[in-house]
N, C-alpha and C positions, 0 to 999 in steps of 0.2 A: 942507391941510397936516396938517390932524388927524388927517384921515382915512386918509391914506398912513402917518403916525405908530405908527395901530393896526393898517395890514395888516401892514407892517416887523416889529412883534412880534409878531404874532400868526403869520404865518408862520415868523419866524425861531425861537417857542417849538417850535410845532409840530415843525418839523424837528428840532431839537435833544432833544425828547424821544420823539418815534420813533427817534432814533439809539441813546441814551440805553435807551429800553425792549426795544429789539430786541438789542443789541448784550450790555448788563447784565445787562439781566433777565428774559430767555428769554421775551419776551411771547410768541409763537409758541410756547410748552408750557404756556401759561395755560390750560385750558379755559372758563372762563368768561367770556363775553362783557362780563360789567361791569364783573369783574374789570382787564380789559385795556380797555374804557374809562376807568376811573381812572385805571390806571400811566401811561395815557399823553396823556390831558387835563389831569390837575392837575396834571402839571410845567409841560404847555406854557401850561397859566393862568398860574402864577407865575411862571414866564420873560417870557411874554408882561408881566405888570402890571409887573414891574422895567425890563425896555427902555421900556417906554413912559415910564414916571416919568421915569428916566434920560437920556432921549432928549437933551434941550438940554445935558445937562452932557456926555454921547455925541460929540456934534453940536461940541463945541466942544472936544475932546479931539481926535476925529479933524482937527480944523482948524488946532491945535496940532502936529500930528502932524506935517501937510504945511508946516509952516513953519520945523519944527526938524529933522527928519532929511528922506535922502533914502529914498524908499521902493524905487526899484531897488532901492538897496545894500543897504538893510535884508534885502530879501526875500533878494539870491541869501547875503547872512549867513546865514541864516534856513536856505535849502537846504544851503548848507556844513555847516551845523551840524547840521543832521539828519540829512544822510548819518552825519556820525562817530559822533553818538549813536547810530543807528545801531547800526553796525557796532559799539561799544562797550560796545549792552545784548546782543549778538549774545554780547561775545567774555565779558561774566562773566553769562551768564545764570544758571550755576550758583551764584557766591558772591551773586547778588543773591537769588535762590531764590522772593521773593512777589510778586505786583503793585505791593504798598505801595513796597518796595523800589528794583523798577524805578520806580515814578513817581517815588521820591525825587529816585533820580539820575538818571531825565531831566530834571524840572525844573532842578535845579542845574545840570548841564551844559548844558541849553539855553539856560536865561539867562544865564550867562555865557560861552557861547561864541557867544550871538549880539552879547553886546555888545562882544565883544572880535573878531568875528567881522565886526562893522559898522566898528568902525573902522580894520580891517586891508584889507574891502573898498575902502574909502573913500581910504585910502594905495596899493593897485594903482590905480585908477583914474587917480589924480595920476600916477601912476610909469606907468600907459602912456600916458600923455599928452606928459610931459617930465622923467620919469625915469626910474630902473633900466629897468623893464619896457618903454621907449620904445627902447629899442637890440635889434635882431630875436636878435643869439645870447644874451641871458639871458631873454628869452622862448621862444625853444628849449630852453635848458637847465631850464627852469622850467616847462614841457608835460614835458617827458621823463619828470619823475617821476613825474608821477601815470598817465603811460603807463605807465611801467613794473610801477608796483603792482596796476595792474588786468590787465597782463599776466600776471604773475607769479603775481597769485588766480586768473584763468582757468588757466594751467597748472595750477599746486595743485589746481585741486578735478578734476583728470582721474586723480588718484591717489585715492580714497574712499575708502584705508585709513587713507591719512596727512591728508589735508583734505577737508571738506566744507563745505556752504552753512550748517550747523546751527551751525558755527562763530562766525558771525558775521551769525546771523540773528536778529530778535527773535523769539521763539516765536509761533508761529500762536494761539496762546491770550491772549497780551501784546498781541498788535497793535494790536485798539483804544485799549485805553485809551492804550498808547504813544503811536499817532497823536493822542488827544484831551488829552492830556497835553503835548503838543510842543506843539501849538496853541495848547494855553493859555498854557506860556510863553511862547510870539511875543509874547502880547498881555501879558504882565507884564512882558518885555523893552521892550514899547513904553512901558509906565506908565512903567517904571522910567527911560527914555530921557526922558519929558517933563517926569519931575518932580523930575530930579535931575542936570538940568544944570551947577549950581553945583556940588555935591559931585563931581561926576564931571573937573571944570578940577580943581580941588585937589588929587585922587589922581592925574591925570594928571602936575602938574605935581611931587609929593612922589616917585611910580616913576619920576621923569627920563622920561617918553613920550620927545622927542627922541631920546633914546639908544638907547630900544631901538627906534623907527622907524628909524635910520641900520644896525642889523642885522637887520632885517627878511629880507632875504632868506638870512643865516645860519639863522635862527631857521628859514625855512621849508624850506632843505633840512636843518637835522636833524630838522625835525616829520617830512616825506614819508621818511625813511630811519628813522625812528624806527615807521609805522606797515609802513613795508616791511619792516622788520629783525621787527615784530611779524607779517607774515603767515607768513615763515619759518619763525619760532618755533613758532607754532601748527603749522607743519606737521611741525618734524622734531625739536620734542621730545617724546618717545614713550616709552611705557614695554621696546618693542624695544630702547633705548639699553642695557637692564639686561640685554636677553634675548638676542637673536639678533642684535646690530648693533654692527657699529663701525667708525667714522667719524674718519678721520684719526690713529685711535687715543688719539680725545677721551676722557672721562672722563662724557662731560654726562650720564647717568644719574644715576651716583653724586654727581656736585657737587648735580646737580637736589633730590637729600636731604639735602647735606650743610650748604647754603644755604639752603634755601628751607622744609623739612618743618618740624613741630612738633616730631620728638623729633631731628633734624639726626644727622648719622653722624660717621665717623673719617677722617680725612683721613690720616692718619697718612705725609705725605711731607712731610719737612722742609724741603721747599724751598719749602712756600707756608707760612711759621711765623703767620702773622697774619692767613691769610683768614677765621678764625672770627670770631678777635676785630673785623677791620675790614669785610666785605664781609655774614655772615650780620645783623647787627643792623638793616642796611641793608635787605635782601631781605626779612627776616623781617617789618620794621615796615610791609611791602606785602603780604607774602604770605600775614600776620596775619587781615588783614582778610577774608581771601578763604574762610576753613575748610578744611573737608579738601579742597579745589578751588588748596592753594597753587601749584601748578606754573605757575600762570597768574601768580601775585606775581610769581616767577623771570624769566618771560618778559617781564612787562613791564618788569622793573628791566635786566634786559639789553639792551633795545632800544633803554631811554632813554638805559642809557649807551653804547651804538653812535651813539646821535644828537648825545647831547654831544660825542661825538669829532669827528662833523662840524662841529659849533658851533663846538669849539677851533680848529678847522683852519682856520674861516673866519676867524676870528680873527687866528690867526696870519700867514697870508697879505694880510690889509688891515693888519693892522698893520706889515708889512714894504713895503707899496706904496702904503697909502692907497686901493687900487682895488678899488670893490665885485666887479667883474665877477671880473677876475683872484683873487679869494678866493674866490666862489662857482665857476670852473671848480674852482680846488685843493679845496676842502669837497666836492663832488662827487664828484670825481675819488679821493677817498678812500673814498667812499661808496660807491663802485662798484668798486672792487677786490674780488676772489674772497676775501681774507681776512674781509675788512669783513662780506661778505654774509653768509658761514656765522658766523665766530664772533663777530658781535654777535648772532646769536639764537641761537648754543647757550648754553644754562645752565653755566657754565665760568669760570676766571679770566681767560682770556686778551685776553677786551675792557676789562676791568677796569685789567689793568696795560696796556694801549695807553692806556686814559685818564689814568693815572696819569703816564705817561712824556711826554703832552702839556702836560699838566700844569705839569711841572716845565720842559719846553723854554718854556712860554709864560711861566710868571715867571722865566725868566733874558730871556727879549726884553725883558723889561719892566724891565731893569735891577734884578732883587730880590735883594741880597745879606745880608739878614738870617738869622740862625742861625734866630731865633725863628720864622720863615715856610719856609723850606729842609730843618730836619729834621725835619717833619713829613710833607712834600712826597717827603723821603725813603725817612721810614718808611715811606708809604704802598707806593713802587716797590720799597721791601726785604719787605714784609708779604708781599705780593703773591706774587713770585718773586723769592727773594734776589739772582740773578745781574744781577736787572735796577737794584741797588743801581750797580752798576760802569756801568752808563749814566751813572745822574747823576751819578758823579763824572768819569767822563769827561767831558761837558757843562759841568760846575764846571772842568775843568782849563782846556779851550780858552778858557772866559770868564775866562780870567784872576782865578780865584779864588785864586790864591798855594797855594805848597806847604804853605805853614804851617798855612793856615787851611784845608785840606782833606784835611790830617790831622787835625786835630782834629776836622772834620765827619766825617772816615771813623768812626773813632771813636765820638764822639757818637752815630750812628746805630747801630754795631752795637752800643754798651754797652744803649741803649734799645731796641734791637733784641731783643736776649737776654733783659733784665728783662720785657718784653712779651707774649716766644714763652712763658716761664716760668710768667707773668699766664695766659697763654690755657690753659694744659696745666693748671694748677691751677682753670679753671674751666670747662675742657671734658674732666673724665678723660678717660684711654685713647683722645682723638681728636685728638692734636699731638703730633706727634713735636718731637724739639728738634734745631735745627740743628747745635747747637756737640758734640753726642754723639756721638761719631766711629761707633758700634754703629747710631743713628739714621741719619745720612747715608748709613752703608755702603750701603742700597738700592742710592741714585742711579747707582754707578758700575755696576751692570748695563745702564746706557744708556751706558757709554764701552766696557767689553768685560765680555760676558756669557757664561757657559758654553756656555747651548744655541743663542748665536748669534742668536736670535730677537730681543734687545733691543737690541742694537747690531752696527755692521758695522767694526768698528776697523782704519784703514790699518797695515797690515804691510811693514816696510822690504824683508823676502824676497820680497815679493806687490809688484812694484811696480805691477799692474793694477789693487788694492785700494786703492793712494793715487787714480792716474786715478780709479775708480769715486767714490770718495768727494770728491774736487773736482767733478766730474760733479755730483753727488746736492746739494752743497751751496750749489753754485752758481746750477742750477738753483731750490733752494728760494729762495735768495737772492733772486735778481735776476727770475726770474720766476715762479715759481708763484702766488706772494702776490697780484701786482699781475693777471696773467694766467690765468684758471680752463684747468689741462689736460685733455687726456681722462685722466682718473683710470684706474688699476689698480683691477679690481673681481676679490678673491683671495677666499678660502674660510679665516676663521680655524682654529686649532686648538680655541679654548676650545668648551667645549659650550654649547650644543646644536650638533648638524649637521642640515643646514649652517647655519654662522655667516658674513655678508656683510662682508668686512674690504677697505672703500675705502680703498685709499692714491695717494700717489703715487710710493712705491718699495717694493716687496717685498723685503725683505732676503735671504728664502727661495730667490727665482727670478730674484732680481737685474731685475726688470724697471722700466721707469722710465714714468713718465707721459709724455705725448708730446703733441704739437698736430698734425692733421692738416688738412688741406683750407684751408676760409676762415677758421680758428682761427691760421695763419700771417701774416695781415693783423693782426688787431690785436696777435701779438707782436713784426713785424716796426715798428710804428706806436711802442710800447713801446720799444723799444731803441732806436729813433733819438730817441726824446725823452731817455730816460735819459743817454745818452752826449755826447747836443749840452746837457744843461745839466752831465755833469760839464765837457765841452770848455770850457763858458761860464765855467766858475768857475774853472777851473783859469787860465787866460787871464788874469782879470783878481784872482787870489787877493790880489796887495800892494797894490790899491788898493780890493777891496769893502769896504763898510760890514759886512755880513754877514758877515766871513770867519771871526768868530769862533765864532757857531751854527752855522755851513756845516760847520766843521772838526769840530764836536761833534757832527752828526747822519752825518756820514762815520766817525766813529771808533766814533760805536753799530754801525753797519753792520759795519765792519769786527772791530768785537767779537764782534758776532755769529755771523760767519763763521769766526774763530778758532777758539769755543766749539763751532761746530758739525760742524768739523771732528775731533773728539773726540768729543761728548755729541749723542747722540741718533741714531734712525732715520729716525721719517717726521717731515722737519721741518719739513714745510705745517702741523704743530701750532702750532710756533710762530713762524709766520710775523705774527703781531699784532704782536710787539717787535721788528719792524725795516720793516714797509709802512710806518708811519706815517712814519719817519725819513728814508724815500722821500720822500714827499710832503712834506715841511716841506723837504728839501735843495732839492730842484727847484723849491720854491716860492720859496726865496731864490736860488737860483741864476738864475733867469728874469726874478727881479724889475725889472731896467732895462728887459726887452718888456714889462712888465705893461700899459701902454696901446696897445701895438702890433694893428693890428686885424687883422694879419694873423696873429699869433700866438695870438691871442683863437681866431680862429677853427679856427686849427690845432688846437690843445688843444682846443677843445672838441668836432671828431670824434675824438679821441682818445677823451676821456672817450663820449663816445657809440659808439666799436667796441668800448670796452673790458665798456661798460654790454651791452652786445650780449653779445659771448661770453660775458659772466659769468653772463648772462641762463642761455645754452645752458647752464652748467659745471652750473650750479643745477639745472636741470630735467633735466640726465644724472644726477644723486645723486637725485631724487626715485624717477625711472623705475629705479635700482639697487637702491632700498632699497623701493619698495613693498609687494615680495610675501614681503618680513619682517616688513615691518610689519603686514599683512595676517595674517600666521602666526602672530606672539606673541598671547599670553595676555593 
């Protein structure tokens, strides 16, 4: 026994410090023979003499081990979590900048994402046993994701201007120590598992564990859409955004500085009067951390809030049915619409105020009729984009919030609305315009009718082709673009440089529209029969749902929308955020009496899977358009 006691360490020093002296300390460029006897005998002595001493307390640690956790679970913990570290010392290699650095925060993240990583393994287990994950369509839908994102990275990296493996790889110089580092936490993750089983019952029981195990599978499709909405990101926020490129006729360049830099810019359009003040503090207190590398801050505060959207949704939908399944198709199923993909990872407002407008629909489900909770909730969707103010009071009207009290709440928000945009102007000179300035506002109306035509396409009572064209244009944005990725218009801007690659989905210039061709006709055709059989559903049964009152408030955002944008605006796949969601929360109450129907389980969920499909395509058509811009800027 002694004697295998001393080969155990004597071996295991041994190996540990040739790893150690070859890997650190360039034994191989020692010249001297003694020299490199030393470096790498007296570690593996004192390695060696501590294992041996330690062996019995060793010996009864690892026997502890096997009697308090399970070691599968632990270990595929252990791979889970190395993968994302991973990929997460990949994606800030640069704000991490030293070894030290990196060691820090793998350790930190490895320890604690193994432990929380073991007791998540530990609950799929249970759950494919005889739970959630024991029914084969959320085990479908819950493979899909992380299909998807490996799919999605293999695409990306066939563009090399826009993504590469450098991305999201630990540097060839980090490696070791990363992998000797990861190790090591495994084995602190396991001290920390044996000797601190008491504390760890008492934190379980003070974060409510139950709670947030029953939204386990929320959590996990906004985690998988939060790192998919981050590969995105990496690939199509670029400094082309400023140069050669524009996209939908986003903005995400300039937001990219206006959010997330150190000395931030001018926003100067009145209709977002409070994104300084509410969204930059936000960005900045991430993008802080990162140095002159903040673009990566931006990207990931955008991702997480695309992922919260899915967490709301799942929410929302179990809250109206009690059914895990049926929330995780609808959370999905949001997650995968063509708006969701592109602008939760562009640097932008417009994921911002979709979260915001969940927001507010989820504390009216929940019955919240407090001022003190509501015009906050407000302010946020008026900060944002003022026009998306007139959501929530539409939403307040259907729920029966009384005339009275929602004048006052109009009110209330726009006086605090005004004192705030004021607040921000006085402490962001010359970068906020004010809403209430009729000189400031003036801009806007060049997206209702513009001189050179280029900003807006305004129906004309003498043109009665120009009303068709623009019901066409808005209907389309409406009801399908958002949820349905088209084959996009790839046009040639005016602004300089040329050529500049201007993706829409309508040309105002050439009057051309976005269109679906071929097998792109399947999942819009899959789309309009779901859309139309749950408005059928609701409309049917209006004077007796439970729901009829959110139903009627996410029908009237819709239909606001469509009003507004029969006037105001061009390419309106911009803003298609502030009415997909409204999509999915109608149909998700509208449906709610099949929410355990397994035949409708499984309908919806090839839905969401053709839809996950061509958004798939929509995505890798804008990479393949925008590459060899990207490839061209500076």
């Amino acid at each position: 026994m002694k004697f295998s006691r001393v080969l155990f360490s004597v071996l295991i020093g041994l190996l540990v410090s040739l790893f150690l002296a070859s890997t650190f300390f360039h034994l191989s460029d020692i010249p001297s023979l003694i020299d490199r006897f030393f470096l790498t005998f007296v570690p593996a002595a004192a390695i060696s003499l501590i294992l041996f001493e330690g062996f019995p307390s060793l010996s009864a640690w690892a026997n502890r081990i096997k009697t308090s956790i399970s070691i599968p679970h632990f270990l595929l913990s252990f791979l889970f979590t190395l993968i994302v570290t991973y990929g997460f010392v990949g994606f800030l290699q640069e704000p991490l900048r030293t070894p030290f650095n990196m060691a820090l925060f793998t350790v930190v993240f490895t320890v604690f994402g193994s432990a929380v990583g073991y007791l998540l393994v530990q609950h799929a287990a249970r759950s494919l046993r005889e739970g959630f994950l024991s029914k084969p369509i959320n085990l479908l839908l819950a493979l899909s994701l992380p299909v998807f994102l490996v799919a999605l990275t293999a695409s990306a990296l066939q563009f090399p201007s826009m993504f590469v493996w450098e991305y999201i790889r630990v540097p060839l110089a980090w490696t070791p120590l990363f992998l000797l580092t990861t190790f090591t936490s495994a084995i602190l993750s396991l001290f920390l598992f044996t000797h601190s089983f008491p504390l760890f019952d008492r934190l379980s029981s003070f974060f409510s564990l139950p709670s947030f195990l029953h939204n386990v599978p929320g959590l996990y499709a906004a985690g998988m859409f939060f790192l998919i909405e981050l590969i995105i990101a990496r690939t199509l926020n670029h400094p082309a955004l400023t140069y050669n490129t524009v996209l939908f006729e986003a903005d995400a360049g300039p937001w990219m500085e206006i959010l997330a830099s150190p000395q931030g810019g001018a926003i100067n359009r009145s209709v977002h009067p409070l994104s300084l003040l509410l969204l930059r503090p936000l960005i900045r207190l991430v993008s802080g951390v990162m140095g002159g590398h903040y673009a990566l801050g931006g990207m990931l505060v955008v991702s997480a809030v695309a992922g919260l959207c899915v967490f709301m949704t799942w929410l929302f939908a179990k809250r109206a049915t009690d059914s895990k399944t049926y929330a995780f198709l609808f959370a999905i199923l949001l997650g995968s619409t063509a708006t969701h993909l592109l602008f939760g990872s562009l640097t932008e407002n417009y994921i911002f105020g979709a979260a915001a407008s969940i927001l507010f629909l989820l504390l009216l489900q929940s019955g919240e009729k407090r001022f003190i909770v509501l015009v906050p909730a407000g302010l946020l969707l008026f900060g944002i984009t003022i026009t998306n103010i007139a959501q929530g009071v539409i939403a307040l009207f259907f729920n029966k919030f009384g005339f009275k009290r929602l004048v006052q709440y109009s009110i209330l928000v726009l006086a605090l609305g005004t004192l705030l945009t004021s607040a921000t102007s006085l402490l962001h000179p010359n970068k906020q315009t004010l809403f209430f300035v009729p000189g400031d506002i003036a801009f806007e109306f060049n997206f209702v009718r513009s001189s050179n035509g280029n900003l807006s396409d305004p129906m004309r009572l003498s043109e009665p082709e120009s009303i068709i064209r623009k019901f066409n244009i808005v209907s389309r944005s409406i009801l399908l673009y958002g949820m349905v990725g088209p084959q996009v218009v790839e046009a040639v801007s005016e602004k300089p440089p040329f050529p500049t690659i201007d993706l829409k989905t309508y040309d105002v210039r050439t009057k051309a529209i976005a269109s679906y061709k071929g097998l792109a006709n399947l999942p819009l055709a899959m789309w309009l029969i779901f859309l139309s059989s749950g408005f059928l559903l609701f409309v049917k049964q209006v004077r007796t749902f439970k729901h009829t009152p959110l139903a009627l408030a996410l029908l009237g955002v819709i239909a606001f929308n469509f009003l507004l944008h029969l006037l105001y605006g061009t390419e309106l796949f911009l803003y298609t955020s502030y009415w997909v969601y409204a999509f999915m929360l109608f149909l998700a109450l509208a449906f709610s009496d099949l929410a355990n129907k397994k035949w409708f389980q499984w309908g919806s969920a090839l839905i969401v899977l053709a839809l996950m499909i061509n958004n798939f395509g929509f995505l890798v058509s804008i990479l393949h358009a925008l590459s060899p811009f990207y490839a061209a800027a500076p």
